[in-house]
GUDRENKE-447578 format. One record per residue: x, y, z of N, C-alpha, C in turn; residue number from 1; residue in three letters. Coordinates in Angstrom, 1 decimal. Atoms other than C-alpha are relative to their C-alpha. Example, Ala and Ser with C-alpha at 12.3 -4.5 7.8 and 13.67 -1.06 7.14 Angstrom:
NODE       nu       nv       nw      cau      cav      caw       cu       cv       cw   dolum   lummar
NODE      0.9     -1.2      0.0     12.3     -4.5      7.8      0.9      1.2      0.0       1      Ala
NODE     -0.9     -1.1      0.0     13.7     -1.1      7.1     -0.8      1.1      0.8       2      Ser
# end
This chain:
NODE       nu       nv       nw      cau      cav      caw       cu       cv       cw   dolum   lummar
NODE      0.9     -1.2      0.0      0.0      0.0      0.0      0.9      1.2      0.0       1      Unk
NODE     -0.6     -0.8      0.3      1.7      3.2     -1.2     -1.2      0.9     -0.1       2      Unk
NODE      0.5     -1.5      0.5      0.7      6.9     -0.8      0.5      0.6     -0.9       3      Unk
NODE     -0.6     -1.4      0.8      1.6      9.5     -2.9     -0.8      0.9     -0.5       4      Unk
NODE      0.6     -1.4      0.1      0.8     12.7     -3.6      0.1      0.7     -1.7       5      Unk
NODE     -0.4     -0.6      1.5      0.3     14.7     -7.1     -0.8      1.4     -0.1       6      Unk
NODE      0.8     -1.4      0.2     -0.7     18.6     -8.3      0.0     -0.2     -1.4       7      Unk
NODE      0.4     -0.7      1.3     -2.7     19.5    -11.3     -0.1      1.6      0.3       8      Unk
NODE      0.6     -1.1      0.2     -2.7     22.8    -12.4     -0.7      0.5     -0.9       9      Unk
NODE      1.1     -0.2      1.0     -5.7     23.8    -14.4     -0.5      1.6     -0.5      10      Unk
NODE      0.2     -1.6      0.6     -6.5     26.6    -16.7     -1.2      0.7      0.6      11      Unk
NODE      1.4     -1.1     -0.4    -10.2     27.6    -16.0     -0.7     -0.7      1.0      12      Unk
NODE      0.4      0.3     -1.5    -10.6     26.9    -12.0      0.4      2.0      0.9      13      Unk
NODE     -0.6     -1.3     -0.8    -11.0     30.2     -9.9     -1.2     -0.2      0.6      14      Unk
NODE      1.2     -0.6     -1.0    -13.2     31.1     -6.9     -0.4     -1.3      0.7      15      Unk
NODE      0.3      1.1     -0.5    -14.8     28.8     -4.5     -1.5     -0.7     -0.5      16      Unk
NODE      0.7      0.9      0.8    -17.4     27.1     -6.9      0.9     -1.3     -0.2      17      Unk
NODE     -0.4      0.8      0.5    -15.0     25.5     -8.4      1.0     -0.8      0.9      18      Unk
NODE     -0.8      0.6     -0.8    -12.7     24.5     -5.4     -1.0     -1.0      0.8      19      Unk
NODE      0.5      0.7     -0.6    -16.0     23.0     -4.0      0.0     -1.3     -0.8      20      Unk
NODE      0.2      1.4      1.4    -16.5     21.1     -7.4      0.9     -1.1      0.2      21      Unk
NODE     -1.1      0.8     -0.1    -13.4     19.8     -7.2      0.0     -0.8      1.4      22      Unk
NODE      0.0      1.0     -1.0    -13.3     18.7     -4.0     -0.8     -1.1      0.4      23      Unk
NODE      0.7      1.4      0.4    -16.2     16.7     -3.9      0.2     -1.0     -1.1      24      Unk
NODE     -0.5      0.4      1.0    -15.6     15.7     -6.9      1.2     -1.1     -0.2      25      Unk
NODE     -1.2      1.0     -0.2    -12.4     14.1     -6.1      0.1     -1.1      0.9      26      Unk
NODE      0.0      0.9     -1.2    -13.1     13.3     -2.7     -1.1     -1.6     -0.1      27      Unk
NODE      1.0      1.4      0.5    -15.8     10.7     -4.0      1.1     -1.0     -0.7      28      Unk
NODE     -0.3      1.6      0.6    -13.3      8.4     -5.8      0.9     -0.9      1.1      29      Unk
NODE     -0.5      0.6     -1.1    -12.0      5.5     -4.0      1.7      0.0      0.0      30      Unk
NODE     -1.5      0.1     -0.1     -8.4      5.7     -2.5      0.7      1.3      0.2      31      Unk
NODE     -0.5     -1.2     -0.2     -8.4      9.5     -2.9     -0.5      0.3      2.1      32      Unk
NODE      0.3     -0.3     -1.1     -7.4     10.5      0.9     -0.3      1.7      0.8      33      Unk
NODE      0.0     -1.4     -0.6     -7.0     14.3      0.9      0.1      0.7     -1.2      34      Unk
NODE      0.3     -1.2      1.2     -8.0     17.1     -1.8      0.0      1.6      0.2      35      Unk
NODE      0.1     -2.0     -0.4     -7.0     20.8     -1.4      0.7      0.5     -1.4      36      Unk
NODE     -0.3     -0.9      0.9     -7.3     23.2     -3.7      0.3      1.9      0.4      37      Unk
NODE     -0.5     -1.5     -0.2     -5.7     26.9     -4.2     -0.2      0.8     -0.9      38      Unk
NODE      1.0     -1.3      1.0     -7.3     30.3     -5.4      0.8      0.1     -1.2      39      Unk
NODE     -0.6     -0.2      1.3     -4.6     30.2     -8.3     -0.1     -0.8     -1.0      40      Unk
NODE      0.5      1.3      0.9     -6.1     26.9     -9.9      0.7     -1.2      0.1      41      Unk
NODE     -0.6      1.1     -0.6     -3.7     24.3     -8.0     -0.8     -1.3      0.3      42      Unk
NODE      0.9      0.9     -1.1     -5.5     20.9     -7.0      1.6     -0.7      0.6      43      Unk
NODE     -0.8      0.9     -0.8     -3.3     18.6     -4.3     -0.9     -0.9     -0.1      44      Unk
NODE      1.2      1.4     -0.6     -4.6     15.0     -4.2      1.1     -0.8      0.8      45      Unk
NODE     -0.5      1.0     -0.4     -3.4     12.6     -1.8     -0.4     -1.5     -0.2      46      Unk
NODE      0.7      1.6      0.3     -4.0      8.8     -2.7      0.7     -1.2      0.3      47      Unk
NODE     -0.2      1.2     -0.3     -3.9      5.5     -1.9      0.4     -0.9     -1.3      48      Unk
NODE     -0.3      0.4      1.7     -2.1      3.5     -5.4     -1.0     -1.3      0.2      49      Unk
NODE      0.5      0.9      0.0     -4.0      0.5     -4.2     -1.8      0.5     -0.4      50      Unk
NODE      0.9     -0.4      0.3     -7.2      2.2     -4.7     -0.3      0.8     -1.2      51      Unk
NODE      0.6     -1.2      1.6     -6.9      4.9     -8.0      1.5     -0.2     -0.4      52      Unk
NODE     -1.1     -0.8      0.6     -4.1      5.8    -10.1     -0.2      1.0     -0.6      53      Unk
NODE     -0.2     -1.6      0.7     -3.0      8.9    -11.1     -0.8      0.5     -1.2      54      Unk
NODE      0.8     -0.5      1.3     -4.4      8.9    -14.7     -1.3      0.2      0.3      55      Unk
NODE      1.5     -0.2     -0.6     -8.0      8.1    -12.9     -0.3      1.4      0.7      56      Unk
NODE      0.6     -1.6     -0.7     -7.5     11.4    -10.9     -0.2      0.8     -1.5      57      Unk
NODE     -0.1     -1.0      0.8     -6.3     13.4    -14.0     -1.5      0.1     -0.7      58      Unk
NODE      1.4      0.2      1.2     -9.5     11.7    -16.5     -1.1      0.9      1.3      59      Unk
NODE      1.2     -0.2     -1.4    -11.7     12.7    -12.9     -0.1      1.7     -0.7      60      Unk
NODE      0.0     -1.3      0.1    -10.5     16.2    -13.1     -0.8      0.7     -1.4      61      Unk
NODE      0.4     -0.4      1.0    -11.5     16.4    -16.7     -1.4      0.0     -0.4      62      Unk
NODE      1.6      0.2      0.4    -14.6     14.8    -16.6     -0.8      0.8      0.6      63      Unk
NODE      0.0     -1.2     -0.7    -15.1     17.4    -13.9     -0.3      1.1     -0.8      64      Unk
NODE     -0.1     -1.5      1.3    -15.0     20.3    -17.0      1.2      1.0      0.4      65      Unk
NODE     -1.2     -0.5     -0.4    -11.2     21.4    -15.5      0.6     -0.6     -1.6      66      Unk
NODE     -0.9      0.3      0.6     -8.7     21.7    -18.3      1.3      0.3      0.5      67      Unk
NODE     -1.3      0.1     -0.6     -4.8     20.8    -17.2      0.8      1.1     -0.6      68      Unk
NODE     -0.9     -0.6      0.7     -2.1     23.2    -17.9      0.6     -0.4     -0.4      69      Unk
NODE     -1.3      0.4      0.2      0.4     22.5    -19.9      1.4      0.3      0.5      70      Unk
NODE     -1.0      0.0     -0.5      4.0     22.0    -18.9      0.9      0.3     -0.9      71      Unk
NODE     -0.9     -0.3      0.4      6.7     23.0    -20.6      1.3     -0.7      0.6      72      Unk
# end
């Protein structure tokens, strides 16, 4: 059983609509233990690998109507 932690940062997230969105949102899948998000469009997820992987958060977030920023 492995934790680990990951941040998206997303283009069109601001205000607390959308930090609620997200957090419910996240907090419903299984394995995710801790979800915080920040006024500059940050999410933190904490997770359990035995329960989600990563890709499942990112597709979450999407399905959500968050698009990721790109990285350079």
């Amino acid at each position: 059983m492995a934790h680990l932690s990951t941040c998206f940062s997303l283009e069109n997230a601001s205000g607390k609509h959308d930090e609620k969105r997200l957090k419910q949102g996240l907090d419903a899948l299984p394995g995710v233990t801790s979800v915080s998000v920040s006024g500059n469009g940050c999410v933190a997820v904490d997770y359990d690998t035995t329960g989600i992987r990563h890709d499942e958060i990112r597709q979450r977030v999407q399905q959500l109507g968050y698009q990721l920023r790109q990285t350079e």
